[in-house]
VEXPA-127687 format. One record per residue: residue in one letter; chain; x, y, z of N, C-alpha, C in turn. Coordinates in Angstrom, 1 decimal. Each point is the difference from the previous one (the first is absolute). Example, Ala and Ser with C-alpha at 12.3 -4.5 7.8 and 13.67 -1.06 7.14 Angstrom:
2
 r c    n.X    n.Y    n.Z   ca.X   ca.Y   ca.Z    c.X    c.Y    c.Z
 a A   13.2   -5.7    7.8   -0.9    1.2    0.0    0.9    1.2    0.0
 s A   -0.4    1.1   -0.7    0.9    1.1    0.0   -0.8    1.1    0.8
This chain:
144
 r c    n.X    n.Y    n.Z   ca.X   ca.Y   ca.Z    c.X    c.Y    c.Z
 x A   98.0   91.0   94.3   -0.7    0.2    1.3   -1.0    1.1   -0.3
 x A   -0.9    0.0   -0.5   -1.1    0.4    0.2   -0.1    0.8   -1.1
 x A    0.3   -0.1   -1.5    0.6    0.6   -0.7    1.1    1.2    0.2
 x A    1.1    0.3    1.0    0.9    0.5    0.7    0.7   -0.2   -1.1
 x A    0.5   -1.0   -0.9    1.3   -0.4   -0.7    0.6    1.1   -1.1
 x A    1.0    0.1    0.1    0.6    1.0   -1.0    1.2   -0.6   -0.6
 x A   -0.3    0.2   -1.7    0.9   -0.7   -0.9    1.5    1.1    0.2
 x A    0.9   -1.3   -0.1    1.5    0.6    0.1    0.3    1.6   -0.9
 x A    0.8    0.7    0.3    0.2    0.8   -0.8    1.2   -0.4   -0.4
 x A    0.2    0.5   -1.0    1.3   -0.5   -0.9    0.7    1.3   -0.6
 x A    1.3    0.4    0.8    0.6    1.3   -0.6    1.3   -0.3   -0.5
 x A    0.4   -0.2   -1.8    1.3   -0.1    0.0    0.6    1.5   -0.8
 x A    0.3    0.8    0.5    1.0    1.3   -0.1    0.8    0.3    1.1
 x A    0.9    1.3   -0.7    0.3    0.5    1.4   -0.2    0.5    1.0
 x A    0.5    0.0    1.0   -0.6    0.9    1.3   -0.8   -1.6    1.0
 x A    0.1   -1.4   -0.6   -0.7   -1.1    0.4    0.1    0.5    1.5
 x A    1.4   -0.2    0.7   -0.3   -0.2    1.4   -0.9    1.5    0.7
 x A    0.1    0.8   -0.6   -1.1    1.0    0.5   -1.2    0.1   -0.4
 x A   -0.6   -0.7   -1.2   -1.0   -0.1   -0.3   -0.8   -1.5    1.1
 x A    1.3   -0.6    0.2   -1.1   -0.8    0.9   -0.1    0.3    1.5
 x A    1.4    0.9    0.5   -0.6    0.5    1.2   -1.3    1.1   -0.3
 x A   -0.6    0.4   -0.7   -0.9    0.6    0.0   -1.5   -0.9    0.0
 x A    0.1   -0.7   -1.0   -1.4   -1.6   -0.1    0.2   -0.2    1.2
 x A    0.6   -0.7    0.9    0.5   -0.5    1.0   -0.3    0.9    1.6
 x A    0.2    1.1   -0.4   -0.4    1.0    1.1   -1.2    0.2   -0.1
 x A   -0.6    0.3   -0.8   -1.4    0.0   -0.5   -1.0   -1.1    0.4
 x A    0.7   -1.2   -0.5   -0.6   -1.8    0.3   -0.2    0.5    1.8
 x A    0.8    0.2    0.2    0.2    0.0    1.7   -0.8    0.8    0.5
 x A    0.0    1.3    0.1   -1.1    1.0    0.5   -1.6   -0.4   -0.4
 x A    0.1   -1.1   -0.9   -1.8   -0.3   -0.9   -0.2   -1.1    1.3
 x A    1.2   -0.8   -0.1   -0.5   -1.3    1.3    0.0    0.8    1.6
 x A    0.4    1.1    0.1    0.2    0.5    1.5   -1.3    0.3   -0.3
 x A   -0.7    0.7   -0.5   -1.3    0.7   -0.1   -1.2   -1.4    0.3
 x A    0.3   -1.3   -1.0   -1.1   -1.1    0.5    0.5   -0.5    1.6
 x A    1.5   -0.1    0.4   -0.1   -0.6    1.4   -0.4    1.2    0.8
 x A    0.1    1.2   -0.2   -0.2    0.6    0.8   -1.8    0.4    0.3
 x A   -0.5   -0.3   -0.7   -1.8    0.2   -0.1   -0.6   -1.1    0.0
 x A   -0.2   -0.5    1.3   -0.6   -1.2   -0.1   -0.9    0.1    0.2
 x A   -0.6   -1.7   -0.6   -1.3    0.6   -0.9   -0.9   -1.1    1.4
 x A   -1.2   -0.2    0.5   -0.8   -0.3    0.9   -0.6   -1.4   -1.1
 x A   -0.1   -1.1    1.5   -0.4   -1.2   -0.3   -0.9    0.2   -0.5
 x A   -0.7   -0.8   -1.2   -0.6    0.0   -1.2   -1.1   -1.4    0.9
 x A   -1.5    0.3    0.0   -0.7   -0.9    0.5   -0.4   -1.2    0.0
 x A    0.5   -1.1    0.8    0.0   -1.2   -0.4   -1.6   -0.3   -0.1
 x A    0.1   -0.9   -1.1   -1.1   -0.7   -0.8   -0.3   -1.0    1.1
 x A   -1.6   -0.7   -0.4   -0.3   -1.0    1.5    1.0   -0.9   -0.4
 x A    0.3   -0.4   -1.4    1.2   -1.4    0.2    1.3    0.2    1.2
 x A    0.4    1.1   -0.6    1.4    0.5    1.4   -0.4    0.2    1.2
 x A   -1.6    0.6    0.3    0.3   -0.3    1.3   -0.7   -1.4    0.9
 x A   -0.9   -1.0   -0.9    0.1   -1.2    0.4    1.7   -0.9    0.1
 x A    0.6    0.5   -0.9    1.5   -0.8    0.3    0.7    0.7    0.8
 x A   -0.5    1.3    0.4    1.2    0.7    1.2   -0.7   -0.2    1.4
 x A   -1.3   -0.7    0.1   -0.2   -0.2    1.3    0.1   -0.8    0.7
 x A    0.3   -1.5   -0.7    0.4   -1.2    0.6    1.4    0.3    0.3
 x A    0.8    0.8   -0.7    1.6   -0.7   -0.2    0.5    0.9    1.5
 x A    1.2   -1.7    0.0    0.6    0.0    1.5    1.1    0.5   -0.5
 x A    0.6    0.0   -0.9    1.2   -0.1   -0.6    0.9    1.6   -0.7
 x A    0.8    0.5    0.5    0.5    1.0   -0.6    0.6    0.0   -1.5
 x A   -0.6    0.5   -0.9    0.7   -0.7   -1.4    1.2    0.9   -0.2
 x A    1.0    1.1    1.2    1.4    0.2   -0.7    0.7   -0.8    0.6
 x A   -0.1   -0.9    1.5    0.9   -0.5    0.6   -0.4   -1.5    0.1
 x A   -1.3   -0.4    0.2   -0.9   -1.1    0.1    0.1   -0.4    1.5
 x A    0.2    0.9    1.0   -0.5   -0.2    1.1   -1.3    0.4    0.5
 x A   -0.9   -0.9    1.0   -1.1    0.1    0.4   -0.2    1.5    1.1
 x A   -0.9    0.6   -0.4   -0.3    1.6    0.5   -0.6   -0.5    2.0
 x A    0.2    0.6    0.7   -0.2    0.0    1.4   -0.3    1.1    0.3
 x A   -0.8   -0.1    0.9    0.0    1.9    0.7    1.0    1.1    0.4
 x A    1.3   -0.6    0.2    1.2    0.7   -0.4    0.1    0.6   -1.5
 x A    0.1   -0.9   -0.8    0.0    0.4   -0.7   -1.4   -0.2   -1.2
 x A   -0.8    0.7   -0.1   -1.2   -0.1   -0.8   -0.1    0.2   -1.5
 x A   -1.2   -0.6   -0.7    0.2    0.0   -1.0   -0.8    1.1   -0.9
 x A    1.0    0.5   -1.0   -0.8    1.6   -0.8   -0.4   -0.6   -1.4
 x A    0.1    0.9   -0.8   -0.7    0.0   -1.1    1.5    0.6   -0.9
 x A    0.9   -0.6   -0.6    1.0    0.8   -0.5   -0.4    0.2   -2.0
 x A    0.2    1.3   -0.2    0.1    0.4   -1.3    0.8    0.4   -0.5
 x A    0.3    0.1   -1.3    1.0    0.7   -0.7    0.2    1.8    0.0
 x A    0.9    0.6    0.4   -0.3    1.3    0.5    0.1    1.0   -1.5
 x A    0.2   -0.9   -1.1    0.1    0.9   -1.3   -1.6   -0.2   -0.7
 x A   -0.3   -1.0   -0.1   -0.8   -0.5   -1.0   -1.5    0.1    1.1
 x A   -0.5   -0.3    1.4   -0.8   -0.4    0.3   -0.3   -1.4    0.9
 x A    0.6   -0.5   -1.1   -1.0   -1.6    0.2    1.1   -1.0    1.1
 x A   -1.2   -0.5    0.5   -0.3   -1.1    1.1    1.4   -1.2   -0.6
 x A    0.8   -0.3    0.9    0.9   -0.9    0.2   -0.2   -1.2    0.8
 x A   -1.0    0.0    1.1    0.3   -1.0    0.6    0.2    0.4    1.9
 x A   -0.9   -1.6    0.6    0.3    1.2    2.0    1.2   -0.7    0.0
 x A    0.2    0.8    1.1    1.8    0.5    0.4    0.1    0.2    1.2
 x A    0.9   -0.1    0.9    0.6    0.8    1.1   -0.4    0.9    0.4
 x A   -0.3    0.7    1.1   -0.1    1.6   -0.2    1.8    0.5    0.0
 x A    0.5   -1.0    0.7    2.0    0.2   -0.4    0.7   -0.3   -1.4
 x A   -0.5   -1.1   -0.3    0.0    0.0   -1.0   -0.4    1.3   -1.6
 x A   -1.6    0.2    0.5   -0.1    1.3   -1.4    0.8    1.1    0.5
 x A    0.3    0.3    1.6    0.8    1.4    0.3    1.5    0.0   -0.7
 x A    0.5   -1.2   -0.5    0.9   -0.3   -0.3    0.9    0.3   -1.4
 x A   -1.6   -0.5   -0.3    0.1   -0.5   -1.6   -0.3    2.0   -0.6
 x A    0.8    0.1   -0.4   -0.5    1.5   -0.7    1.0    0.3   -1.3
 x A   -0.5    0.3   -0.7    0.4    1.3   -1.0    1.4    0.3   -0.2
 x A    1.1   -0.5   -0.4    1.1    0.6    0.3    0.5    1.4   -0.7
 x A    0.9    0.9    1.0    0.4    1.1   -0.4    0.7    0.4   -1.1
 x A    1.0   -1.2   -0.4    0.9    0.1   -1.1   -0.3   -0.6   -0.8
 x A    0.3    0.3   -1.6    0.1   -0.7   -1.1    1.4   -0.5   -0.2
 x A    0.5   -0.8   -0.2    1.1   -0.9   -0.1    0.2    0.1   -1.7
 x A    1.2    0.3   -0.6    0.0   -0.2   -1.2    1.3   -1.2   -0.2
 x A    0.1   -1.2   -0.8    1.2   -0.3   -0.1    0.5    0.2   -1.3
 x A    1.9    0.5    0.3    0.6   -0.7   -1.3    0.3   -0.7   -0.3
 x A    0.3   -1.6   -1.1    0.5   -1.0    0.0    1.6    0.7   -1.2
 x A    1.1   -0.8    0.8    1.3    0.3   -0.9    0.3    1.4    0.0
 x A   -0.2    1.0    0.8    0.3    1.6   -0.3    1.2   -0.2    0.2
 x A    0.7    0.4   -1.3    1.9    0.5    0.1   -0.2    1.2    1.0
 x A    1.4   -0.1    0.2    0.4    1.3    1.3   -0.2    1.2   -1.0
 x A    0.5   -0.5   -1.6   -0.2    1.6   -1.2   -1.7    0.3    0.1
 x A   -0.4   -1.1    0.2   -2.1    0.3   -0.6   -0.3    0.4    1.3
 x A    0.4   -0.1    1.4   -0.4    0.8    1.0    0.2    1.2    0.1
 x A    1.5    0.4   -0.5    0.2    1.5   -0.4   -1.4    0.9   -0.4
 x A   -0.1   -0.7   -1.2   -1.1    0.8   -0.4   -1.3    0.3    0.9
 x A   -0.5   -1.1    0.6   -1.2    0.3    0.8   -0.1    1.0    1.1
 x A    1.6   -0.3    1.2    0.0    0.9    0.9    0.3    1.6   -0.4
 x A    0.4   -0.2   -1.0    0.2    1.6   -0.5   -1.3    0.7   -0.1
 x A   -1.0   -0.5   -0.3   -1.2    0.1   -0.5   -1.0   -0.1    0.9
 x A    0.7   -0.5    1.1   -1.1    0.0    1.3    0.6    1.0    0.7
 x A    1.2    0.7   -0.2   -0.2    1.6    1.3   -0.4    0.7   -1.1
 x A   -0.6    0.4   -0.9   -0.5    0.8   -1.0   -1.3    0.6    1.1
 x A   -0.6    0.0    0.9   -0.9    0.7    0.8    0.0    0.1    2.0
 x A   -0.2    0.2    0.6    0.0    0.2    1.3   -0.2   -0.8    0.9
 x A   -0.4   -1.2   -0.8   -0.6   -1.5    1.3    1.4   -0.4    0.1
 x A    0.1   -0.9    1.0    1.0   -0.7    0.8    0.4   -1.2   -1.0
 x A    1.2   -0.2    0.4    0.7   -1.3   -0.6    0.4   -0.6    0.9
 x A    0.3   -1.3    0.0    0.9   -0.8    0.9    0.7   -1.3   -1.0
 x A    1.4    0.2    0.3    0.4   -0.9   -0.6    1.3   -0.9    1.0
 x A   -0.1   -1.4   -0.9    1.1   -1.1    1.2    0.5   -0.2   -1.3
 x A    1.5    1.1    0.0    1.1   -0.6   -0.6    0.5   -1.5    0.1
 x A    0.7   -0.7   -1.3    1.0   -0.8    0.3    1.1    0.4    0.4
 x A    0.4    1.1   -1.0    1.3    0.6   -0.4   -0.7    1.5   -0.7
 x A    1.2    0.6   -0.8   -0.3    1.8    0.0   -0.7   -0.4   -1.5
 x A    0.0   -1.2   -0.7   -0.4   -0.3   -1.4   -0.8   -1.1    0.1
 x A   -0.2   -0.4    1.3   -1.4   -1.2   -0.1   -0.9    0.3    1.2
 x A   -1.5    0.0   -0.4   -1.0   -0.3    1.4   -0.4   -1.2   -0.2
 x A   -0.1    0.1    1.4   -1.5   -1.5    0.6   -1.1    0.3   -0.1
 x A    0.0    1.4    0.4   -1.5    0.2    0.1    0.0    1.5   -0.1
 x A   -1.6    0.8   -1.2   -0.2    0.9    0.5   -1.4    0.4   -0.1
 x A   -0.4    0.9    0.9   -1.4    0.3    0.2   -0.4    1.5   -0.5
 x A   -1.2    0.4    0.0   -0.2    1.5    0.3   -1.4    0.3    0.4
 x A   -0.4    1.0    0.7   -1.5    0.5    0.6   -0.3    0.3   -0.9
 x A   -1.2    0.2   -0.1   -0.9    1.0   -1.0   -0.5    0.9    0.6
 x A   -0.6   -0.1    1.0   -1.1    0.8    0.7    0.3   -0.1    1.7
């Protein structure tokens, strides 16, 4: 994305599960910083705006725009650029989300140990959805 991409890091020593709550905290606060500074629609060329003046057609939902609901100009709020007309309910809609989602695939109830230990290591919030006192479903934490 826009040259955005960052190659994996790869840490095999000790201390892994706190060395990656730390990349990982880090990863997080870098992408709060792009969702949080959005960046202003980038000026459509005459091609985009010859194709955004005919169209009847919403390109997130593909319903036809009405005076209820009218049709905008929706952009990408990290990068700039022009997406396509839209809703005006539609783009109010469509935004940025707050959270980063990380998943585990296969985390033993032993290899979660490690992480949650590693995640009250500072002041932000936890939340977790026990199975049992040795297994979760689910856990989260704030950053910010």
């Amino acid at each position: 994305m826009n040259g955005m991409y960052k190659y994996p890091i790869v840490y095999r020593g000790s201390d892994a599960s706190k060395v990656f709550m730390e990349v990982t905290t880090k990863e997080a606060e870098e992408i709060e910083y792009l969702y949080s500074n959005k960046m202003p629609m980038i000026p459509l060329t005459k091609e985009q705006q010859d194709a955004n003046a005919p169209s009847t057609r919403c390109y997130i939902c593909g319903g036809n725009f009405t005076k209820e609901d009218w049709k905008v100009r929706d952009h990408c709020h990290i990068t700039g650029v022009y997406r396509g007309p839209a809703h005006n309910s539609c783009y109010l809609k469509f935004k940025v989300p707050n959270f980063l989602p990380i998943i585990f695939h296969n985390l033993s109830a032993y290899d979660s140990h490690l992480f949650i230990k590693e995640l009250g290591n500072d002041n932000y919030d936890i939340n977790v959805i026990p199975e049992n006192t040795e297994k979760y479903i689910s856990f989260s934490k704030k950053i910010s």
